[in-house]
C-alpha positions as CSV (number, residue, x, y, z in Angstrom):
1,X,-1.0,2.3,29.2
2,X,-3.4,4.9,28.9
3,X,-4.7,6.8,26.0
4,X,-3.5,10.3,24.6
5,X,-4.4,13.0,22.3
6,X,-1.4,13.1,19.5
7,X,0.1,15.5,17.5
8,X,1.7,15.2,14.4
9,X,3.9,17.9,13.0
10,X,4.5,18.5,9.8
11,X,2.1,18.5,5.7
12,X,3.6,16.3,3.7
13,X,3.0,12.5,2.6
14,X,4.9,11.3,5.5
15,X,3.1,13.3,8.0
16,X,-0.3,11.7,6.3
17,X,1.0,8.4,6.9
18,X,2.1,8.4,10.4
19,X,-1.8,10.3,11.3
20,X,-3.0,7.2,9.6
21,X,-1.0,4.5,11.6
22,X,-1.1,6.2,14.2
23,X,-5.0,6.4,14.5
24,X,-5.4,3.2,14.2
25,X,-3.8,2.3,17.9
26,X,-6.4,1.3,20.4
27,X,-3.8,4.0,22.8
28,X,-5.4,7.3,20.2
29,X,-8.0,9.7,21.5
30,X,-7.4,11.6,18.7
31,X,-4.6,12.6,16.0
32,X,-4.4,16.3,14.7
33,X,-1.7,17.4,12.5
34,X,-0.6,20.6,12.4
35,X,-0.8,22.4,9.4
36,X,-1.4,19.0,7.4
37,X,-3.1,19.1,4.2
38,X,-6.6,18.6,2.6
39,X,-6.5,15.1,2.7
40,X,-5.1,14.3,6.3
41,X,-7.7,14.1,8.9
42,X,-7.8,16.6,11.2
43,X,-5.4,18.9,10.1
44,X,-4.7,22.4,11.9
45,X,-3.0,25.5,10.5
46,X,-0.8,26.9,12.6
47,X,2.5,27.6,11.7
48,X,5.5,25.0,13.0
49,X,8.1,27.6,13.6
50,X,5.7,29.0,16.1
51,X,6.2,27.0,19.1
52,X,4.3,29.2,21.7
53,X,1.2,28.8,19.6
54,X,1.8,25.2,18.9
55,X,2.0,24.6,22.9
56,X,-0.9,27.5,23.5
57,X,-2.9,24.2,20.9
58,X,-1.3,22.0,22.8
59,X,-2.6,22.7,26.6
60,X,-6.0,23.8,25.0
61,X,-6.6,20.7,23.7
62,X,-5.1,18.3,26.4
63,X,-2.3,17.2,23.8
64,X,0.1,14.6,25.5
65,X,2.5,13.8,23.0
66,X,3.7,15.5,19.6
67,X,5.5,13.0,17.3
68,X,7.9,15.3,14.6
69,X,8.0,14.7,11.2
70,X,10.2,17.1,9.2
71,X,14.0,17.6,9.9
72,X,13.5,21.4,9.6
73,X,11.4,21.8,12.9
74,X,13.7,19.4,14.7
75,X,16.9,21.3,13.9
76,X,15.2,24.8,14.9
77,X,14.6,22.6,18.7
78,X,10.8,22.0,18.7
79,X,12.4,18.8,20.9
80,X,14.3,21.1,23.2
81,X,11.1,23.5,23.6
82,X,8.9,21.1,24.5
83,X,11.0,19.0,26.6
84,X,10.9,21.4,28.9
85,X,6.7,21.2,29.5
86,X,4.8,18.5,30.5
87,X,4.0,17.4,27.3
88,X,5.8,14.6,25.5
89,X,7.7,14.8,22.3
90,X,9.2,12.1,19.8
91,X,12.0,13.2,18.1
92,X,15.5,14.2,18.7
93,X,16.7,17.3,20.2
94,X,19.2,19.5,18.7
95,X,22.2,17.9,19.8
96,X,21.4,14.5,18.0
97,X,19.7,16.7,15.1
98,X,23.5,17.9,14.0
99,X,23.2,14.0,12.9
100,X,21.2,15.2,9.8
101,X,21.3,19.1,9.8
102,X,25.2,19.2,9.4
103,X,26.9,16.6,7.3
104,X,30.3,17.7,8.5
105,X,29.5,17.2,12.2
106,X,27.8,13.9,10.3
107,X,30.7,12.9,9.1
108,X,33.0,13.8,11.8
109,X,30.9,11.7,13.9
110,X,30.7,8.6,11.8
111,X,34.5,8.9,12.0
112,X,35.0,8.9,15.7
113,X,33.1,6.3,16.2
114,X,34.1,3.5,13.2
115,X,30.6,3.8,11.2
116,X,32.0,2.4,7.7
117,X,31.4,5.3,5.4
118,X,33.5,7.3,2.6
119,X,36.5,8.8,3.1
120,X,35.6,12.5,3.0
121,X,37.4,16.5,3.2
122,X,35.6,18.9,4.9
123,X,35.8,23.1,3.7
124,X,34.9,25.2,6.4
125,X,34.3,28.9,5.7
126,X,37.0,30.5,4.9
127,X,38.4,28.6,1.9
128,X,40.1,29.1,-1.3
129,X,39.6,28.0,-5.0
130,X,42.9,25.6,-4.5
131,X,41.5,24.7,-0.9
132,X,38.4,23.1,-3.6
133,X,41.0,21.9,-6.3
134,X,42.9,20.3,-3.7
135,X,39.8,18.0,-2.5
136,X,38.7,17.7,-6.0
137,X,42.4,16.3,-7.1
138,X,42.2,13.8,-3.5
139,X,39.6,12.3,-5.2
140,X,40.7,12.1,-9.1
141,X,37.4,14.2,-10.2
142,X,35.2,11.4,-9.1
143,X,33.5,13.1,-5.8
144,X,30.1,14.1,-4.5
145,X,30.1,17.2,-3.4
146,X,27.6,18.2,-0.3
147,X,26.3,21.2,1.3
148,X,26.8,21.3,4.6
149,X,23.3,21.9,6.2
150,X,19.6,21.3,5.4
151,X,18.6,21.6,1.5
152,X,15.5,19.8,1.3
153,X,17.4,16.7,-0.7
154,X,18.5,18.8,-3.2
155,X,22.4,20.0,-1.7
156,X,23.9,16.8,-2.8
157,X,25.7,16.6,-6.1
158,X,27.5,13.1,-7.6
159,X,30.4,14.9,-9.9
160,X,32.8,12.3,-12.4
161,X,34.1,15.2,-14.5
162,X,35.7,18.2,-14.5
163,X,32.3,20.0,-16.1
164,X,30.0,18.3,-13.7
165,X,32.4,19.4,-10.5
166,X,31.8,23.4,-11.9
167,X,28.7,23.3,-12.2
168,X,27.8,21.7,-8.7
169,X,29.9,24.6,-7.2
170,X,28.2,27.1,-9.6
171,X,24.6,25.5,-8.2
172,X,25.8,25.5,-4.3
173,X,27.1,29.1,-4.9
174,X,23.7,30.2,-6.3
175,X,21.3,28.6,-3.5
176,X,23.8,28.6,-0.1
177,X,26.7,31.3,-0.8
178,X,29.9,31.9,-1.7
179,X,31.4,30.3,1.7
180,X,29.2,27.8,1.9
181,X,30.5,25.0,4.4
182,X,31.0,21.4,2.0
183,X,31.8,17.9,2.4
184,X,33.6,16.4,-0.3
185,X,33.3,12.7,-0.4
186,X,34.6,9.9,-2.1
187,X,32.0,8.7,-5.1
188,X,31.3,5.2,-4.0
189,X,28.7,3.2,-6.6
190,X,26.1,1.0,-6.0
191,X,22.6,0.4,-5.3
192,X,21.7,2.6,-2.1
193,X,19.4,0.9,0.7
194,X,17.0,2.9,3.3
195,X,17.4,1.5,7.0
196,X,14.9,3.3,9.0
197,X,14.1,2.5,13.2
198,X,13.1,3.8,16.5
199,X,15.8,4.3,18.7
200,X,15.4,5.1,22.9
201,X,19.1,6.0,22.4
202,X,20.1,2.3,23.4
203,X,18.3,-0.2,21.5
204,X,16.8,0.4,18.0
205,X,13.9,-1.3,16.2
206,X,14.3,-1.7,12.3
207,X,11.3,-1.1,10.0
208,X,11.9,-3.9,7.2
209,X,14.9,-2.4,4.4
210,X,13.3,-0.6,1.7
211,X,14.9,1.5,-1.5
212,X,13.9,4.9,-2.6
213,X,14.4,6.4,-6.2
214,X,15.9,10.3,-5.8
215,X,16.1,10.9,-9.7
216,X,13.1,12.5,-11.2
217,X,13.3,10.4,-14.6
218,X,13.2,6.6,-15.7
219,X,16.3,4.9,-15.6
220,X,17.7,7.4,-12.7
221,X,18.6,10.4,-14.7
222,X,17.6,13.7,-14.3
223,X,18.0,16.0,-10.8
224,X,18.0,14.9,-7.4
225,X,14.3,15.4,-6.1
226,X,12.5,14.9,-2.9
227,X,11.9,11.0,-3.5
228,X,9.7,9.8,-6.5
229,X,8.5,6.5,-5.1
230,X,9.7,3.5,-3.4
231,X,9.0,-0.1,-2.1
232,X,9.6,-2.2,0.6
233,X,11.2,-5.1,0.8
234,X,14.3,-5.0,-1.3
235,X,15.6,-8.2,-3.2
236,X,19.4,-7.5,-3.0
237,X,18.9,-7.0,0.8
238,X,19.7,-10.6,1.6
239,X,20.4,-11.4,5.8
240,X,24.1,-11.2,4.5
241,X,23.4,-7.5,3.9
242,X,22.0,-7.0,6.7
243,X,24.3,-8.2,9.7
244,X,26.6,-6.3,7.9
245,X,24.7,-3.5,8.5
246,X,23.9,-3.6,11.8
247,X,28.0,-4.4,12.6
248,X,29.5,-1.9,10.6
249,X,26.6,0.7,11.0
250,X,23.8,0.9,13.3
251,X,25.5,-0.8,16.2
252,X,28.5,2.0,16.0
253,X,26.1,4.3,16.1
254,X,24.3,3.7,18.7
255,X,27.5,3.1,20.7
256,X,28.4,6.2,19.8
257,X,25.5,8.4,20.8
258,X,25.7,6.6,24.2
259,X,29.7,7.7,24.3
260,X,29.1,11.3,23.6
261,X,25.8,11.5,25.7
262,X,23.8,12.3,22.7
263,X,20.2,12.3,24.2
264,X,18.4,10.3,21.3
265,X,14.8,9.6,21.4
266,X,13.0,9.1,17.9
267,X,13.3,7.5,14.2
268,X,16.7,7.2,12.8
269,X,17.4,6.4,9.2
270,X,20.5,5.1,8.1
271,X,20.9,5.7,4.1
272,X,23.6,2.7,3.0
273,X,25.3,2.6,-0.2
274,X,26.4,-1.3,-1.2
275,X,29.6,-0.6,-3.0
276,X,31.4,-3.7,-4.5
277,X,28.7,-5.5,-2.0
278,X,30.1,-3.9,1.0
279,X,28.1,-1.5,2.5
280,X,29.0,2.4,3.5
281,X,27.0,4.5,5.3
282,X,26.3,7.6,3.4
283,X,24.3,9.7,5.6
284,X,21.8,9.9,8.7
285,X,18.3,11.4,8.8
286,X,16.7,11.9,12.2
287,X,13.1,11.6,10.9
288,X,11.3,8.9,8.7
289,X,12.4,9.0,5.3
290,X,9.7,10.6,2.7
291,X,8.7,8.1,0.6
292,X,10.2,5.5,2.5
293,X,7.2,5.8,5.3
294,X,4.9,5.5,3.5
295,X,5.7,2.2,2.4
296,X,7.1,1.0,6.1
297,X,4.2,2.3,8.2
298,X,1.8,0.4,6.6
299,X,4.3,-2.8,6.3
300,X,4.1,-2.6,9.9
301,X,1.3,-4.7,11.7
302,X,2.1,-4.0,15.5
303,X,0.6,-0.6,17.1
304,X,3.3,2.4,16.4
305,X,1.6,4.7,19.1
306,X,2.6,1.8,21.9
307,X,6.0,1.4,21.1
308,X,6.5,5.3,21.1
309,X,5.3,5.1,24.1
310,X,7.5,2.4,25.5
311,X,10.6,4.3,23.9
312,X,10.0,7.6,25.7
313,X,10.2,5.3,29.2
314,X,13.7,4.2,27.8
315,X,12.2,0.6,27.3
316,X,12.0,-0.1,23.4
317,X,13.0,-3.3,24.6
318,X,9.3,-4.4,25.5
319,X,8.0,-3.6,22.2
320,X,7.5,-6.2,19.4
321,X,7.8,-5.1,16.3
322,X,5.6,-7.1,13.9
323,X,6.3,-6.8,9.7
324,X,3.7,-7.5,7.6
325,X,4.6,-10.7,5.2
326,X,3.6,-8.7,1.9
327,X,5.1,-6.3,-0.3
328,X,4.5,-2.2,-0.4
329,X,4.8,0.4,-3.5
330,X,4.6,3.7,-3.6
331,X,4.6,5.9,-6.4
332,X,5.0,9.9,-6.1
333,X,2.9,11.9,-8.5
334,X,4.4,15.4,-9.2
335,X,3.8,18.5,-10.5
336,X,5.1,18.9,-13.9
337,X,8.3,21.1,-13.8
338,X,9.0,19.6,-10.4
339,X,11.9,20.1,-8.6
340,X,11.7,23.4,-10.6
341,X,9.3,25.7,-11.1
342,X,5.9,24.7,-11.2
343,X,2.4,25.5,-11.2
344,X,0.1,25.0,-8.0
345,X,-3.9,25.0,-7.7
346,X,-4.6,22.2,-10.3
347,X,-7.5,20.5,-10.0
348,X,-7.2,16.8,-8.9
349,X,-9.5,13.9,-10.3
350,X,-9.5,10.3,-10.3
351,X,-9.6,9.3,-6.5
352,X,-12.9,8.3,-5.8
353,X,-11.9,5.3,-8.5
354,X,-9.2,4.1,-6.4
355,X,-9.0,0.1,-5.3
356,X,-9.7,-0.7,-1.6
357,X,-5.8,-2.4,-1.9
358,X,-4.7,1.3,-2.3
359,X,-3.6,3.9,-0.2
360,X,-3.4,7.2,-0.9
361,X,-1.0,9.3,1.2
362,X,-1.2,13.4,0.3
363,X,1.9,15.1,0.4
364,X,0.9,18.7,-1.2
365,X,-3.0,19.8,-1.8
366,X,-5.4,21.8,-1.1
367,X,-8.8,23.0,-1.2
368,X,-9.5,24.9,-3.5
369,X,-13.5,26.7,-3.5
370,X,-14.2,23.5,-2.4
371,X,-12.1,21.2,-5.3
372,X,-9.2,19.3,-4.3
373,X,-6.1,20.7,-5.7
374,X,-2.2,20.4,-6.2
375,X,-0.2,22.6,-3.7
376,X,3.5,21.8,-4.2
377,X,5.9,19.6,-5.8
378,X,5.1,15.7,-5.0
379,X,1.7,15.7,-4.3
380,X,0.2,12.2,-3.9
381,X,1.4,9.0,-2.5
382,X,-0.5,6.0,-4.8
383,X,0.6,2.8,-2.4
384,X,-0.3,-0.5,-2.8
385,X,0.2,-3.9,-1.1
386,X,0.7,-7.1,-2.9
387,X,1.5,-11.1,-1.6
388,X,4.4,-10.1,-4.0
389,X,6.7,-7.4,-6.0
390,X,5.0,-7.8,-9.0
391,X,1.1,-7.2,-7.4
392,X,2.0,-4.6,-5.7
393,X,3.8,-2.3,-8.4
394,X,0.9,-3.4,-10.8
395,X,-1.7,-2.3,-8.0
396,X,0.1,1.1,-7.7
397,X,0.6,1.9,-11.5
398,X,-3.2,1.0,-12.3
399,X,-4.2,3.6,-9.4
400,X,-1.8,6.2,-11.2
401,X,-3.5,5.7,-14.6
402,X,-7.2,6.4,-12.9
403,X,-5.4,10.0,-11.1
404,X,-5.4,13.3,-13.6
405,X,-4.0,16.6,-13.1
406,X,-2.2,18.9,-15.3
407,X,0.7,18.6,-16.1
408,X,1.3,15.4,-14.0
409,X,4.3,13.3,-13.8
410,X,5.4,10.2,-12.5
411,X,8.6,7.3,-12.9
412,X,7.2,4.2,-14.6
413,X,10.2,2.4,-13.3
414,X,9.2,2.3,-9.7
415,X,11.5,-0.9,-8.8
416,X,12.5,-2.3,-11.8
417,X,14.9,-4.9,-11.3
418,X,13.1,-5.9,-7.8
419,X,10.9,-8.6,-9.0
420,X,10.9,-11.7,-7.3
C-alpha cells in the first residue's frame, strides 16, 4: 500500500487518540486534525461545517483520506460531500448516519431486521398529552424516555416514577421543543457493555468489549454526561456474552444494512444492555465511542491506518486485528459544574509529572498567552495500561492526583467491581 497524508475531523479526546494511532502507521505521511486542540499534534482551525474550506485544505495539502470523528459532521453529510471528490473518507454517509442521528429510524430499523432490543413507542410530531400518557401507562411508569435526534448524550432520560417521567418531559420541552419527536422504551436494567468495530458494510472487526460510566458522580448517580471514564476489558463479558452478541446483534445488523443497501463504511458501535444476563441492544453510534477509544485504540497493537485502508477496498477481510494482552483505564477530568455551566480558561498543571505508562488524551484545552488551559467540559483523558485491572486503575488515579485545575472533578470509582 502506499502512504497518505490523513485527516482527522473533529477536537475532542477521541479525535486526539485516533491522531495518535493513527501516526504511528508505517502508511502516515502526516496526520492533521482539524480544528483539534492544544495538545493534538498538528491541529488546524477551520471550521467542520465548512466543507468547501475543509476540501480547499484538503487539495492544498495533497490530503488522501479524512477519517470522521464526531456524529454531528457525519449526520450534516461530510461523507456524502466528499465521496463525491477524489479524496477518501472513513465514515458513514447519511443514509447509514439515521443509525445514530434518529433513534426512531434506529429503532425501526433494529425491528425489521430482529436486532434483540426493547420494546419501544414512537411520538411523532403532532402528539397529544394522552398520546404521552398512553406510552407512559404501556410501560407501568418504568420507561426511558429519548429524544429523537442528536443531543450530545444528554437527550436520554431513565424515568421509574411518575415525578421523574415530568420532569424528563419538562427537560426535553426546554432544550428540543414542544413537538419534539421521542422514543419511549421499555426500562430494561443491567450493566451496559460498549461493542465498537470497523465495518466495510459486510464484515466487521471488534475492538476488544469495554464499559463506559455516563453518570457524573460515584456510585452512578447524578446526570447523564458525555462519558466520565472507562476501561477495557470487561470482567462480566465472558465468550458466553459475547456469541450472544454477535447472534442476536451485530450479525442482524449487518445483514440488515446489506438488505436495505445501506452503504456502510466506518466504525460502528453497538451499546448492549445485559438484562437478566440476556443482552439487548440499546442503541447504535456510527463513530467511536468517547471515552471508549481512548481505551481501545491503544489496546490495539496491529496498524489502524492499514485496515482503513483495506475496508475502503471492501476487503476488511485481509486485515488482522491484533488486541493487546493488558488492561486500559481511562479517567475523564472535568470542569467543575460540568454538564452544566462551567467556567473555561483555567490554567492546567501537573502534566509534565506524568508516568511514561500514561497517556494523556485532550479532549477540551487551549492555549492560553501561551499557558495550557481548560476549554470545555471533559477536558483530559489520564489512561493507563496495566498486566491487569488493578495496575491499570491505580496507574490512572495516581496521574489524576499529580493534574490541578480549578475547580476540577473526576469519579473515583472508575471500574469498581471490574477487578480481576
Amino acid at each position: 500500500m502506499k502512504t497518505c497524508k490523513v485527516v482527522v475531523l473533529g477536537s475532542g479526546g477521541r479525535e486526539h487518540a485516533l491522531s495518535w494511532k493513527l501516526s504511528q502507521s508505517s502508511l502516515a505521511e502526516i496526520v492533521y486534525t482539524i480544528p483539534g486542540n492544544a495538545g493534538i499534534p498538528n491541529s488546524v482551525n477551520i471550521p467542520l461545517n465548512d466543507f468547501s474550506e475543509l476540501h480547499a485544505f484538503c487539495l492544498e495539502n495533497s490530503i488522501s483520506l479524512i477519517v470522521v470523528g464526531p456524529e454531528s459532521v457525519l449526520s450534516q453529510g461530510i461523507s456524502d460531500f466528499f465521496r463525491k471528490t477524489d479524496i477518501r473518507v472513513w465514515g458513514p454517509g447519511t443514509s447509514a448516519a439515521r443509525l445514530e442521528s434518529s433513534k426512531i429510524f434506529s429503532k425501526q430499523f433494529m425491528s425489521r431486521n430482529n436486532v434483540t432490543t426493547a420494546q419501544f413507542i414512537k411520538l411523532s410530531s403532532p402528539y397529544s398529552r394522552a398520546d404521552i400518557e398512553n406510552a407512559v401507562n404501556c410501560f407501568h411508569e418504568r420507561v426511558v424516555i429519548k429524544y429523537d435526534g442528536l443531543a450530545a448524550g444528554k437527550g436520554v432520560f431513565v424515568c421509574s416514577s411518575k415525578k421523574e417521567i415530568d420532569s424528563a418531559l419538562e427537560q426535553i420541552k426546554e432544550k428540543f421543543g414542544s413537538d419534539a419527536p421521542l422514543v419511549f422504551e421499555q426500562l430494561l436494567v443491567g450493566p451496559e457493555l460498549s461493542f465498537i468495530g470497523m465495518t466495510d458494510g459486510k464484515t466487521i472487526k471488534l475492538f476488544p468489549e469495554a464499559q463506559d460510566h455516563k453518570r457524573l458522580l460515584d456510585g452512578d448517580a447524578g446526570p447523564n454526561t458525555g462519558g466520565m471514564g472507562a476501561y477495557t476489558p470487561v470482567k462480566i463479558c465472558t465468550e458466553e456474552v459475547r456469541r450472544e452478541v454477535f447472534a442476536s446483534i451485530i450479525e442482524p445488523t449487518l445483514v440488515g444494512l446489506q438488505k436495505e443497501q445501506i452503504d456502510y463504511k466506518g466504525f460502528i458501535y453497538f451499546g448492549v444492555l445485559l438484562h437478566e444476563g440476556k443482552p439487548y441492544l440499546l442503541e447504535y453510534n456510527v463513530r467511536l465511542g468517547d471515552p471508549e477509544a481512548e481505551v481501545l485504540l491503544p489496546a490495539l497493537s496491529s496498524d489502524l491506518l492499514e485496515a482503513i485502508l483495506w475496508a475502503l477496498e471492501g476487503k476488511l477481510t485481509e486485515v488482522d486485528f491484533v488486541i493487546r494482552n493488558e488492561h486500559f483505564v481511562d479517567i475523564v477530568l472535568c470542569s467543575g459544574g460540568y454538564p452544566d455551566e462551567y467556567k473555561t480558561g483555567l490554567e492546567i498543571t501537573g502534566l509534565h509529572s506524568i508516568p511514561e505508562e500514561v497517556i494523556v488524551f485532550h479532549s477540551a484545552t487551549v492555549l492560553k498567552n501561551g499557558t495550557l488551559s481548560t476549554n470545555g467540559g471533559r477536558v483530559l483523558n489520564i489512561v493507563a495500561r496495566g498486566k491487569d485491572f488493578s495496575a491499570a486503575k491505580n496507574a490512572a488515579y495516581r496521574a489524576c492526583h499529580a493534574i490541578s485545575f480549578e475547580g476540577m472533578h473526576y469519579r473515583k470509582d472508575i471500574g469498581a467491581g471490574n477487578s480481576q
